[in-house]
N, C-alpha and C positions, 0 to 999 in steps of 0.2 A: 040389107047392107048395113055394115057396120060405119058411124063416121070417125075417125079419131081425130077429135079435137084436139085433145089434152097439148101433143106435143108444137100444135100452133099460139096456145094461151102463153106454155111455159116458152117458148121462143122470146113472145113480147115482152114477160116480166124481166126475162134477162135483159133484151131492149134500152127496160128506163131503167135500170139498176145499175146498166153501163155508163147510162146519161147521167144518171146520178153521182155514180163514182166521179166522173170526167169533172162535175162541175165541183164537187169537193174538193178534188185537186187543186183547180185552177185557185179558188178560194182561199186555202190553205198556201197555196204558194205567193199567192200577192200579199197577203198578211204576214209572212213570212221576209217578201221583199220588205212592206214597208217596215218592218222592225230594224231591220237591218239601214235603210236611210235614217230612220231614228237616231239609233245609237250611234252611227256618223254624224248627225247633226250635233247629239249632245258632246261628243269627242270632240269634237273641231271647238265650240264654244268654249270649252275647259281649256282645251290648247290655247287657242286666241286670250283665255281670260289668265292663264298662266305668265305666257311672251308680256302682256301688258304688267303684271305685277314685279315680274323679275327686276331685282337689282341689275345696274349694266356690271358687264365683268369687270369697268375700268375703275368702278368706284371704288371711291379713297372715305367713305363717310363711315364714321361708327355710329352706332344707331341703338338703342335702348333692346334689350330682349324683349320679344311679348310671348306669354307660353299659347300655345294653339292645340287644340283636336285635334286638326284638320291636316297635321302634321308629322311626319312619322318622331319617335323620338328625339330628341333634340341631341344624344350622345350617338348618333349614328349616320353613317352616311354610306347613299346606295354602293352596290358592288362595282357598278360600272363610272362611277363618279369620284372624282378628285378635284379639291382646290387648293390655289397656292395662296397661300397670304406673306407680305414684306412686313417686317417686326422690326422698327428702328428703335434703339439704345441711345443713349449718349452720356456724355460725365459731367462732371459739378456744374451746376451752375452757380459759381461763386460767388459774389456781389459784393468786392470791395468797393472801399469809399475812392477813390477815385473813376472806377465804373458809375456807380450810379449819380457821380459827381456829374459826367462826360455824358449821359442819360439826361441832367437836368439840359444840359448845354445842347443838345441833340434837339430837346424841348420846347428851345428858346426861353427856355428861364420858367417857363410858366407851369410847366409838366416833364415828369420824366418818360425819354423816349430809347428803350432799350432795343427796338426793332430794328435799328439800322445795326447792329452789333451782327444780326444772324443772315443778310440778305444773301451774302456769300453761299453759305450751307443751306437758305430754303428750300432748293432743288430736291435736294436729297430727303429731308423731313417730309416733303409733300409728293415725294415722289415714293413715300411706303403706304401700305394699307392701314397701318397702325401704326404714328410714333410715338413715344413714349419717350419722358424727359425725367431731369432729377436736382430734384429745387431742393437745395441745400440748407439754404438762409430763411426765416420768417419771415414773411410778409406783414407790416401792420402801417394804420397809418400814423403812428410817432413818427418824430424824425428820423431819419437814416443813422445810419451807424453800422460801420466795417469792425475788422477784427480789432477785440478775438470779442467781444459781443454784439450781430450782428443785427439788424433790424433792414429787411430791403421797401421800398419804396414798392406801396402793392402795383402801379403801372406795370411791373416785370409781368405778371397775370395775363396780361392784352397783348406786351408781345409774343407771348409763348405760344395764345393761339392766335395771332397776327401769324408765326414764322410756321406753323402746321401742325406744332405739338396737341395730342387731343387725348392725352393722361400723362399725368406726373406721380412718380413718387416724391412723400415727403419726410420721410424716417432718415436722416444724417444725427451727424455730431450737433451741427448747431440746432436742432429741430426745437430744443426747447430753451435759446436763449431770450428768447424771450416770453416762456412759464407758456402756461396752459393760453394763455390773452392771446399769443403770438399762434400756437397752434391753433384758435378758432380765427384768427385773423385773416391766416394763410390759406386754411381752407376758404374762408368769405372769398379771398380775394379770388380765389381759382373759380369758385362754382359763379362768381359775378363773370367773369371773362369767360366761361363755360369749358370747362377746363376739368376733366374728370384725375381724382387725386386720390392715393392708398399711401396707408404708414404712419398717418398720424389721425388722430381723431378726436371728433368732441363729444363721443358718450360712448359706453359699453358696446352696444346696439350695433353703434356703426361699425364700432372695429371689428364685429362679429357677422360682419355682412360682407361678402369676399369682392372687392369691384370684379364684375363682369361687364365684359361687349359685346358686344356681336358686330361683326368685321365681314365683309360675304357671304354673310349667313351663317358665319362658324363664331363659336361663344369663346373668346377667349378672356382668362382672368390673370389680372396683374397683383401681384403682392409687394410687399413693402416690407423691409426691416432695417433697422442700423443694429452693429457693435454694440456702440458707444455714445456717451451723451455730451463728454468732457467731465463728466463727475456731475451732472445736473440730476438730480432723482427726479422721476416723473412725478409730475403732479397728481397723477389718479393713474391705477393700473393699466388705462386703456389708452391713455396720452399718446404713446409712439409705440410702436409694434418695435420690439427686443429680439435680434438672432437666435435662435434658440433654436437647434432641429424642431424638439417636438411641436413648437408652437408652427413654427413653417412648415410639418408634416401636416397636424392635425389641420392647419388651416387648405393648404391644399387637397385635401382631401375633400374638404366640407364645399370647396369650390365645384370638384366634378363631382360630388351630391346636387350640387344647385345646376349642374347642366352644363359646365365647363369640358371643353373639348381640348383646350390649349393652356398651359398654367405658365407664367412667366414669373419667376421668384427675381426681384430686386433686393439684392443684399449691398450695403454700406459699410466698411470690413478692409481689416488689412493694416499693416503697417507703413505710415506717412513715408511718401519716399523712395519705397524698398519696389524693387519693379518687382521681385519672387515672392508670390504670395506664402504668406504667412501661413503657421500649424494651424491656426485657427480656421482659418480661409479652406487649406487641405483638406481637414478632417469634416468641414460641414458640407464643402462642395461633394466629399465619398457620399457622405451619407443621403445628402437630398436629391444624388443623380442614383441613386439606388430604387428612389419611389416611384412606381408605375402614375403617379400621379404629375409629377411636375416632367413639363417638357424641355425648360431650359432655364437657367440661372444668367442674370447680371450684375456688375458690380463696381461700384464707385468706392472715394475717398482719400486713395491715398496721393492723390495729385499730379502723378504720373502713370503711365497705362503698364498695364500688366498681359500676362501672355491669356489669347485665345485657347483653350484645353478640350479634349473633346475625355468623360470622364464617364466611364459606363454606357458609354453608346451614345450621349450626350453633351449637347454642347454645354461649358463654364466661361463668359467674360471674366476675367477676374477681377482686371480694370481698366474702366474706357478714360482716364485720366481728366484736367477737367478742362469743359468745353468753354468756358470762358472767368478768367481771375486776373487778378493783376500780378499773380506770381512771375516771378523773371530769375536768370539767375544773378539778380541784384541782390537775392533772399535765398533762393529755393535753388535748388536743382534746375537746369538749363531746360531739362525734358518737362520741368512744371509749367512752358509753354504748349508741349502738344497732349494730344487727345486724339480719341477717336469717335465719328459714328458710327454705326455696326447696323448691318443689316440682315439680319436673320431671316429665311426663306424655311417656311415651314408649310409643311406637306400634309394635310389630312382628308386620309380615304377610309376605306371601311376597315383598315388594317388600325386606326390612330391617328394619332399626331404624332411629327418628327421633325429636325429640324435638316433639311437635306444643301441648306448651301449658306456658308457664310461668308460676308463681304465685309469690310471696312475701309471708313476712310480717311486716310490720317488727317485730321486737323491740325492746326496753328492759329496762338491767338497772337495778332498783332499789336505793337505796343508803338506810340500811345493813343491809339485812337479805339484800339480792343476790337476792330474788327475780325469774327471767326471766318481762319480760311483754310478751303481745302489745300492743305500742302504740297499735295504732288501734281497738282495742274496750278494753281493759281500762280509759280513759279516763273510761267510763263507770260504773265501779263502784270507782274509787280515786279520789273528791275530791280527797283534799290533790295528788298528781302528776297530777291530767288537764292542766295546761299542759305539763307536763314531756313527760307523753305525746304529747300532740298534737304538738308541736313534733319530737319525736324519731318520729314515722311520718312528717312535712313532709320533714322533710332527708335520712331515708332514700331517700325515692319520688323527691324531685327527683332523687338521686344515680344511684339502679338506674335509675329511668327506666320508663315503661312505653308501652306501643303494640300494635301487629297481636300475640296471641298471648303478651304482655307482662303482666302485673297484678297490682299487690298487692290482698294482703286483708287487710281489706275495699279496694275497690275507688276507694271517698270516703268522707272521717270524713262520718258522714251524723248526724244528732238518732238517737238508741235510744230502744228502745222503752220507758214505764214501771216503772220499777225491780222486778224480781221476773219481767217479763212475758218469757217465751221461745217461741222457734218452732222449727222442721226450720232455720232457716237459721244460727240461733245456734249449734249446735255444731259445731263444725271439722270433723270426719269426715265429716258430711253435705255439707258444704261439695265435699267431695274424688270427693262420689259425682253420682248426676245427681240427690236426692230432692230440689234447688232449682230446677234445670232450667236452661235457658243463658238464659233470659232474665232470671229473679229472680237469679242468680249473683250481679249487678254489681249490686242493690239490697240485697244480706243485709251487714250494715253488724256484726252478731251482737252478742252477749254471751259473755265465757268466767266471768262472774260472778267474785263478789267473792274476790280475794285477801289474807287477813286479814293485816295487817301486825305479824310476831311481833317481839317487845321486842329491842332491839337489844343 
């Protein structure tokens, strides 16, 4: 008798071979699981350590760039991501002698106090992501002196960033009345009040260094230029940054080399007076809204405001007239009371930078106490000047102009509401957010409430 084994051995090895497969699986798959908890644990930790580093979206700080690895390029932003940034403008800040006369007297004799001049317009300055101002006059501490050679009392420095401004230009006409001394003055004055400043400069180096920010994460760079000096020749080639296309091409250019996302050209320009900008004004506004480099132009000087233009697919201020002087039409032009701030709403996604809405708001400087006030509300809570008022938001808005993407605020002197009574739409900041919505925008007509008129 034969036995056959064979096919009883080969049964069992199949057996553990099964056993064995079975337990490699199971091995394989738990190893498997815990990889997969892993990399959840490490995701969630990044996420959580992300949520903790972010800026909040309400922040108003500008903040120094740092370059990073760790970072996708600083000239790009994801597909699915956009942010909005607010870009306030504003015009002269003049500094006759009777202002910073009314400064000492604000002071109590001791010090000059120019803060109470802007408490009207804080709202609005602190209610953008980046304002941006334009100091006319030298700061130094000589004594003061108005026109036509000015010297301002450096105190202006403290309330510029008292009222929320957090960069200035300094390249105007008077920029070099008082010589190179006055240019490192002005700058002292600003970097001690911490006050970042383009236009004027105290070495080559610097002029060659483009100011940049960074504002919500996005780098935006501010430039500086005037016209004209009064017939002052610069002290050294690098003194004040000179209009000139190519020097405004080449410079913004070397800005979005350094990482600039956003370029903001401040030019000083134009004809004193004249609301229709000048061939000069025309022909350099064609040329630098030609440049893939710069996103929008502003523009001070001539003392009264000039038309809003939209010029190549971009926006021109031509002139936000000035935000505060002692011009009246006792001297000047009646309009060399108003002014505007401007607020620029600029859009940057993976497409660019653009500038997708503009607002302003006509100002009025009060006389004699030089309080800046929004003209088309504050009408309502200063009796003795509401014609004054009304009439000076009239001839601003006829001037700037508005249309598609255009609009002052308030949008029409509209009736307010019963004296005392406030809403979300009354205060300027809300104004700048969406808590009005885009339909009510152009009905919130607001209150910035009463500004008490101190003894002259």
């Amino acid at each position: 008798m034969v036995t056959h084994s064979a096919p009883a051995t080969e049964g069992g090895s199949r057996s553990r071979e099964e056993l064995r497969r079975r337990q490699g699986l199971r091995a394989r798959t738990a190893g498997r699981r815990c990889a997969i908890m892993l990399s959840g644990l490490v995701a969630l930790a990044l996420a959580t350590s992300g949520c903790t580093a972010a800026q909040p979206s309400g922040s108003h700080a500008v903040h120094p760039s740092h370059a990073s690895t760790a970072v996708p390029p600083r000239h790009r932003v994801s597909d699915s991501h956009s942010v909005q940034l607010v870009v306030e403008a504003s015009g002269d800040l003049l500094i006759h002698s009777p202002i910073f006369e009314r400064a000492l007297v604000l002071g109590g004799g001791r010090h000059y106090d120019f803060a109470p001049f802007f408490v009207a317009i804080k709202p609005y300055i602190q209610g953008a992501d980046l304002a941006l101002c334009h100091v006319e006059t030298p700061m130094t501490p000589a004594p003061p002196t108005g026109y036509p050679t000015f010297n301002t009392p450096p105190e202006l420095a403290t309330a510029i960033r008292q009222t929320g401004w957090r960069a200035c230009s300094t390249a105007a006409t008077h920029s070099l009345d008082q010589g190179q001394t006055g240019v490192d003055d002005t700058i002292r004055a600003l970097d001690r009040a911490g006050v970042a400043h383009t236009g004027t400069f105290s070495s080559a180096a610097a002029q060659q260094t483009p100011l940049i920010m960074t504002v919500k994460g996005v780098r935006v760079a501010f430039l500086a230029y005037t016209e004209l000096t009064n017939g002052i020749p610069s002290p050294h080639p690098w003194s004040v940054n000179r209009a000139n296309a190519a020097q405004i091409l080449s410079d913004a250019h070397r800005a979005r080399l350094d990482g600039a996302q956003v370029v903001i050209v401040n030019i000083h320009w134009g004809d004193q007076y004249v609301a229709q900008p000048s061939s000069f004004q025309l022909a350099l506004a064609n040329t630098l809204t030609r440049s893939a480099d710069i996103t929008a132009v502003v523009g001070q000087h001539v003392h009264i405001v000039q038309p809003i233009r939209i010029l190549n697919g971009k926006p021109v201020v031509f002139g936000e007239g000035n935000l505060i002087s002692n011009q009246t039409s006792a001297c000047c032009p009646t309009a060399s009371q108003d002014g505007m701030i401007v607020l620029l709403t600029i859009t940057v996604d993976n497409r660019g930078a653009r500038v997708t809405l503009i607002r302003y708001v006509p100002i009025w400087v009060r006389h004699p106490d030089f309080v800046v006030l929004p003209a088309g509300t504050a009408w309502r809570t200063d009796p003795a000047d509401a014609a004054a008022l009304r009439d000076s938001y009239e001839r601003t808005v006829a001037v700037v102009g508005r249309g598609p993407g255009i609009e002052p605020i308030p949008a029409h002197l509209l009736p307010g509401p019963p004296s005392g009574r406030r809403d979300a739409c009354d205060i300027p900041a809300a104004r700048m957010t969406t808590r009005c919505g885009p339909a009510r925008w152009n009905q919130c007509s607001g209150t910035e409430g009463a500004v008490p008129r101190s003894p002259a």
